[in-house]
Structures are given as C-alpha cells and as structure tokens.
C-alpha positions in Angstrom: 26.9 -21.7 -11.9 26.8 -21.4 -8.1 26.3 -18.4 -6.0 26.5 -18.7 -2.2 26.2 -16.3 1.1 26.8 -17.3 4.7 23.7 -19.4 5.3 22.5 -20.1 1.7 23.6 -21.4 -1.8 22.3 -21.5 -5.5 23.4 -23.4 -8.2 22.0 -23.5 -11.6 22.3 -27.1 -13.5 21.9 -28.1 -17.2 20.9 -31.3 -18.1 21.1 -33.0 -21.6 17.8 -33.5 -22.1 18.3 -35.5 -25.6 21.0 -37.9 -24.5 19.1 -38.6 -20.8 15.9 -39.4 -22.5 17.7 -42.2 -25.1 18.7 -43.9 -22.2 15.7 -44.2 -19.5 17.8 -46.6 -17.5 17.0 -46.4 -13.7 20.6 -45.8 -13.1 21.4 -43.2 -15.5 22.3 -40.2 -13.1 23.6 -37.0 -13.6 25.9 -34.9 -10.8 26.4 -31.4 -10.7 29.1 -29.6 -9.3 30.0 -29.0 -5.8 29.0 -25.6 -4.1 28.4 -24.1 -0.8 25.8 -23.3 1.4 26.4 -23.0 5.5 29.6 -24.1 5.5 29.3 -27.2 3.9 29.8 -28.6 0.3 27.2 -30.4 -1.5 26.1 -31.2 -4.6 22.6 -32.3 -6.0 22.8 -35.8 -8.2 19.3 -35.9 -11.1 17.7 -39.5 -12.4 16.1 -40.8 -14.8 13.6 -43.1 -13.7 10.8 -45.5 -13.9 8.0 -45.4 -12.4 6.8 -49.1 -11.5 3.2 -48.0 -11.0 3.0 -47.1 -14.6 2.4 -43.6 -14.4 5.4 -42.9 -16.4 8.9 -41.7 -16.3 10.5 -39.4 -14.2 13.1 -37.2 -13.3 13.9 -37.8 -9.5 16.3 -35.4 -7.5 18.6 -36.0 -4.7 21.0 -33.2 -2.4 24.0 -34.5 -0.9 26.2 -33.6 2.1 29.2 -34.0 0.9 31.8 -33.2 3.3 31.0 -34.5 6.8 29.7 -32.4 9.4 31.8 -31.6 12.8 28.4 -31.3 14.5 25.7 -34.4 15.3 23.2 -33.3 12.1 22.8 -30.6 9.7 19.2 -29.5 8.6 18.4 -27.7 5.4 15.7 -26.5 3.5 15.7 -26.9 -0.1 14.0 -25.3 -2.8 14.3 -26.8 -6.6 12.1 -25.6 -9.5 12.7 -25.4 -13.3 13.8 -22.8 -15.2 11.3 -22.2 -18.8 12.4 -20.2 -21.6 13.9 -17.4 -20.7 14.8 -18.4 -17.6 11.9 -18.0 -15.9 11.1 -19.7 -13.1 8.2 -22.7 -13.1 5.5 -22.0 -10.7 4.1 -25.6 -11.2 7.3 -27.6 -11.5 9.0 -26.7 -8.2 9.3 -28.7 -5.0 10.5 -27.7 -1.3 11.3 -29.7 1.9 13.4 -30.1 5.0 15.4 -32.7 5.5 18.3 -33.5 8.7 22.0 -35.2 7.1 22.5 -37.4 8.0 19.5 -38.9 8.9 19.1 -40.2 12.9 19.4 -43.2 11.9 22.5 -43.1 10.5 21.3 -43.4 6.3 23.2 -41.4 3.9 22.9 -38.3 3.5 20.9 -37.9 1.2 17.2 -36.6 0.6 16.0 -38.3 -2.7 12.8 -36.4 -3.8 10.5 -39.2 -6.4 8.5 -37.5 -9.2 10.0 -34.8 -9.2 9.0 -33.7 -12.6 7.1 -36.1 -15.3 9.5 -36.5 -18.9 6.2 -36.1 -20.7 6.4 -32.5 -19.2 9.8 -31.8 -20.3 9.0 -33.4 -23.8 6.3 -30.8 -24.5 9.2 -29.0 -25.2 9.1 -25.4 -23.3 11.2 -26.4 -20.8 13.7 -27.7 -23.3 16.3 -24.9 -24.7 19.0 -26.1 -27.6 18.4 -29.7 -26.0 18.9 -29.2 -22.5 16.4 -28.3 -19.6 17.7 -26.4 -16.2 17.6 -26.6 -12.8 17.6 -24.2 -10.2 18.3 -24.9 -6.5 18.9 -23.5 -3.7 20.0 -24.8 -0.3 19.0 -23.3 2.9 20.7 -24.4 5.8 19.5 -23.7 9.5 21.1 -22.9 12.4 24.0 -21.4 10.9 26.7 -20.2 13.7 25.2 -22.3 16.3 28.0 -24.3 18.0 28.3 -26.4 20.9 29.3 -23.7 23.2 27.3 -21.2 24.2 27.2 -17.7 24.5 25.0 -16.0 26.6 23.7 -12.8 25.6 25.4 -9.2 26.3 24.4 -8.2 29.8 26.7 -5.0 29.6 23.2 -2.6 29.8 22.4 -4.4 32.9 25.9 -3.7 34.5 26.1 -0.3 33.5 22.7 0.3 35.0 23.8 -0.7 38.0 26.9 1.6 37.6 24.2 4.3 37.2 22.2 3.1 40.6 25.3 2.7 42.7 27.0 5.8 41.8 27.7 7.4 45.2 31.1 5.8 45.5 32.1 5.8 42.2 31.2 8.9 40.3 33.2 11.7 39.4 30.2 14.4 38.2 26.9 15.4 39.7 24.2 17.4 38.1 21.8 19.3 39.9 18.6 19.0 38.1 15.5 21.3 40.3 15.9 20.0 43.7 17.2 16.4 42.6 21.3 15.9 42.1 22.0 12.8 40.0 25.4 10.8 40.3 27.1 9.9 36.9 30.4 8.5 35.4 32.2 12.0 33.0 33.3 9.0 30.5 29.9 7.1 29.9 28.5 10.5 29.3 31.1 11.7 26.9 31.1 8.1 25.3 27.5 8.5 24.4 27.0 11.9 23.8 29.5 14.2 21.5 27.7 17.4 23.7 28.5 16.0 27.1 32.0 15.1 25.5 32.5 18.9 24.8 31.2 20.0 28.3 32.8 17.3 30.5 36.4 17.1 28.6 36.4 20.6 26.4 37.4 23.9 27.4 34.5 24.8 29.1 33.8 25.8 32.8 32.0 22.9 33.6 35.1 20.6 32.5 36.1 21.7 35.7 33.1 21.9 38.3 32.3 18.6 40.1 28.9 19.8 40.1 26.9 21.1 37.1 23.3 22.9 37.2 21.0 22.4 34.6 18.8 24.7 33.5 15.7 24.1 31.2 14.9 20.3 31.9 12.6 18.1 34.4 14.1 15.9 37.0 12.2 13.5 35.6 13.1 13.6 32.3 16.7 14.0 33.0 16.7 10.7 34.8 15.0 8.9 31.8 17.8 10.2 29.9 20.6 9.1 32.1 19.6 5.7 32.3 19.3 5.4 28.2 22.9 6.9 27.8 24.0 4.1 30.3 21.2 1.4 28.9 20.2 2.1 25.6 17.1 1.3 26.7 13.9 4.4 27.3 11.9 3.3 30.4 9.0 5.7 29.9 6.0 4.3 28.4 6.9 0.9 28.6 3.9 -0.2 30.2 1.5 1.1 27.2 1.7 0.9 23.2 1.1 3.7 21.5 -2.4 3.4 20.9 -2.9 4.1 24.7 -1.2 6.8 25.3 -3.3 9.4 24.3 -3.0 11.9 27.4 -1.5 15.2 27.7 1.1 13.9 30.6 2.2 11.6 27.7 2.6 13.9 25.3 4.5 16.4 27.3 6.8 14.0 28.7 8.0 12.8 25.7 8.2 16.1 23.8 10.8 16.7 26.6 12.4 13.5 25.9 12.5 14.4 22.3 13.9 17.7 22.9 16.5 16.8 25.5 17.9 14.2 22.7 18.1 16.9 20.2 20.0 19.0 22.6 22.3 16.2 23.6 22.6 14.8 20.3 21.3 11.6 21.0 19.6 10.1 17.8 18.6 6.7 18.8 16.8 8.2 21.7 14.9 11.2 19.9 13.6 8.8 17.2 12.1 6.5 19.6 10.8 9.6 21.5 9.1 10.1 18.1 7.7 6.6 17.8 6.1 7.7 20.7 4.7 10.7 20.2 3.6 9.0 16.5 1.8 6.9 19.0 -0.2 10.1 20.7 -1.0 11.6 17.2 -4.9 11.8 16.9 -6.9 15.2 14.9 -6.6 17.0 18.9 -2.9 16.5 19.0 -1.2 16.1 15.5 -0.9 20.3 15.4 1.0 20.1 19.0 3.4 17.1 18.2 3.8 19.0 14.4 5.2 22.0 16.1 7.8 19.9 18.6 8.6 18.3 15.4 9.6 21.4 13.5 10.8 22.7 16.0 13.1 19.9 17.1 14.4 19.2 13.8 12.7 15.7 14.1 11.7 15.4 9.8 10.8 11.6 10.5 7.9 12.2 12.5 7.2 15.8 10.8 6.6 13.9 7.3 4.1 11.4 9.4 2.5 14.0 11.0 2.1 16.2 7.6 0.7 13.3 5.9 -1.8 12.6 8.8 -3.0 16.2 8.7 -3.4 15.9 4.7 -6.1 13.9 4.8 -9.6 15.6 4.8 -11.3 13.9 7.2 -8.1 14.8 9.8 -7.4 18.2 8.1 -11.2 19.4 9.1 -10.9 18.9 12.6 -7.3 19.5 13.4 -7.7 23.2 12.0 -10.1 24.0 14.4 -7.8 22.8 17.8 -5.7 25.4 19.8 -2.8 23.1 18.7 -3.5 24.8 15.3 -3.5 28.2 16.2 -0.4 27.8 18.1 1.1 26.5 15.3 0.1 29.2 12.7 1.4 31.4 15.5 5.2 29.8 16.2 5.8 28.2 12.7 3.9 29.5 9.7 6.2 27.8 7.2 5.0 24.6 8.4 1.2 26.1 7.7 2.5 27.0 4.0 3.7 23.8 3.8 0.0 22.5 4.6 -1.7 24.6 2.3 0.7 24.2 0.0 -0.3 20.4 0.0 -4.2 20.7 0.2 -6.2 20.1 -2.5 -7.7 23.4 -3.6 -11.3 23.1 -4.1 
C-alpha cells in the first residue's frame, strides 16, 4: 500500500518471512511495487543475506530510481523501520540516510543499506504476523519544484512603493491628514480596503472630491498605513523586537495603528499592530493595551492580555496602575470578566 504527496511517499511492504528464511541465498531478493514520491517512481528491492564476517544473516535494503531523472541528480531522504504487532512502529529497528541518484559517478541508482535488520531479530518472532514481517518506508525527496530556470522573487511591494513615493504625477486622490496632504492611487486603496472601496467608488461625497480631510488620525500614523496598503509590509518598529519597546510613544503609536486598521478594515495590519503591542505588555501597561483591545474588537490580543493579568504575581501590581482605573472606568465588563476568572481566596 502506497500513499504519496507532492514531495513525499510511503509504502508499506510484506515480506514472506517463512519462505525467505528457507532460502538464505545471497541473491534471493524481494521487490515491491512502484510508487511515488517528488515526481519520480521508485521502488525499494529487500535481501537476504550473508554476512561474511560471521555475525550472521541479514536482511539488506535498497531504494531505486526508477524512472530517470530530466535533471543532473535527485537527492532523497529515506526513512525505513519495521512495523511490530499491531503495527506499531520499531523504535530500534529503523534506519535513515540521504543519498543523491544517481550517484556522481555515474553508479546505479541505487542506495543499498547492509544490516539492516539481524534474521535472528525477526526469528524471535514479534515482528513476525501470520508468517510475514512488514516494512514501512518513506521517501523524502528534496528540492522539489526547483528547475533549471529561475524565478526571482515577487518585487511587486517594491514597485508599488515606489508608486506610493512618486505619486505627484500619477495620483488621482489626495488626503489631507493635520497639515500634511498625502498622494495616492483610488484603486490600490479600494483594492485593499473594502472601507476605502465604499468611500472612493460608493455613493458617498467623497467619491467625488479630489481631496479628502481626515479627521481623527496622526499624519504619522496615516502614512504608516498607506505604505502597508501599498506594501504589505508595517515600517514602524522595525528597528526593535518587542521586548524593547516598552515606552509610552510605542504604545501610543501603535494603538493608533491598531485602531486605524479596525476602522479601515485591514486585518493583516491590526494583528500585527497587536503583536506589537503584545510586545509592550508588562504589569504598568497590560490594563492600557486591555482597554484598546476591547475596545478595538482585537480578541487575539484581549485573550493574551487577560491571561497575563490572571496570574497573581501580574494581577497584584496591575490593579494598582492608572491603566486599571481607567479601565474599570471605560469597560467594566472587561473587569467582570477579571474577577470572574480570579481565584477567590
């Protein structure tokens, strides 16, 4: 039985166990059947042989490529263990290695692996059900969808952003943001954002005005907002993980962010915002970034924060920061919700 995804196949084998042993001839061999893994066909071949050294007899195995490959070499890990009763899988009777077909020097292609299990193992009997013994393997192979040509990665965020910084001759809308005006394209916005869609193209007045006011944001964080609609990418806080940004600038800026994306619908943006502000979250500030959680319907970083607030060491402090009272003050559901979840003493 052979199973098999893009990069990867498995194929189970059963091996007459009482016929192979009545003939210990070095060139008794058994061959499965052929399955797929990567693109190509092989098939694993297992012997019977003897060990000249005198340590016994064993079962060797081999994988083999066996449809020939359009490219120079094919490399492939494989993984081949018995199966005991049950079908469970051996932890001590299992070998794994990496082999290139064909080989640089042009042998077959073939990886025989010696020893691969002792017959005295397999004649203590567990691995032996209604006179056969099984095989898993499975075949690995790397590089899967390379190919000899090329293809460089997607630079379409790098020309967009320069769309964005060149925008003088070639935008059609400009928002006036405090005493800044920022150029920009009315079908990159709407293509990114279903609320800019509705503004730009719907029935609303500004469908119609070349320039728009905004009301309610930073120029600041309106411009980190632009370039993500037109990068997919958030410039802020890209000099410092989240361990170091522990000031109230940091905070602030990216509770705008955050709230901006809720207003403009932009998911991908308001959860990194969130990894963010995660990243701020300390017993001074968890009751503050709680708040622009709830209150920006953000429930990915309000479950962090609530469990970070539920533990006692945390829950002692944070009670006692203005962040709390605020809190109580502008959402005292989310306080039922805490006490709710404390341990009552």
């Amino acid at each position: 039985m052979a199973t098999r995804c893009r990069s990867s196949g498995f194929i189970e084998i059963k091996v007459d166990f009482a016929g192979s042993i009545s003939r210990p001839a070095i060139d008794h061999t058994v061959r499965s059947d052929d399955f797929s893994a990567g693109g190509h066909i092989w098939s694993v071949e297992f012997h019977l042989t003897g060990d000249t050294t005198g340590n016994g007899v064993y079962f060797s195995l081999s994988l083999q490529l066996v449809n020939e490959s359009k490219s120079k070499s094919v490399k492939a890990i494989t993984d081949a263990f018995l199966l005991g009763r049950g079908g469970t899988p051996s932890s001590s009777h299992g070998k794994r290695w990496v082999h290139v077909y064909p080989t640089p020097d042009g042998s077959p292609s073939s990886r025989n692996y010696l020893k691969f299990v002792k017959r005295s193992v397999l004649e203590s009997g567990y691995y032996v059900t209604d006179g056969y013994i099984t095989f898993m393997v499975g075949v690995i192979v790397l590089g899967v969808g390379d190919s000899p040509i090329p293809v460089p990665s997607s630079d379409i965020a790098d020309h967009l952003g320069h769309l964005l910084d060149h925008a003088d001759s070639s935008n059609d809308v400009t928002f006036s943001v405090g005493l800044k005006t920022f150029g920009a394209h009315r079908a990159v916005l709407a293509a990114r954002s279903p609320v800019f869609k509705a503004q730009l193209f719907g029935s609303m007045a500004d469908a119609e005005m070349r320039c728009i006011t905004l009301h309610g944001i930073r120029p600041e964080t309106f411009r980190i907002l632009l370039r993500f609609i037109y990068t997919d990418a958030l410039t802020a806080g890209d000099d410092c993980d989240g361990d170091e940004m522990q000031s109230s600038s940091d905070i602030d800026l990216f509770q705008d962010l955050l709230a901006a994306a809720d207003m403009y619908q932009l998911d991908r943006l308001k959860l990194m915002c969130a990894r963010k502000l995660w990243g701020c979250v300390s017993v001074e500030t968890v009751a503050k970034i709680l708040g622009c959680a709830e209150l920006y319907n953000c429930s990915e970083l309000k479950s962090e924060c609530l469990d970070f607030f539920l533990l006692e060491k945390n829950f002692k402090i944070a009670v006692l920061t203005h962040g709390w009272f605020q809190l109580m003050q502008s959402f005292p559901s989310v306080i039922d919700e805490i006490r709710a979840r404390v341990p009552q003493t």
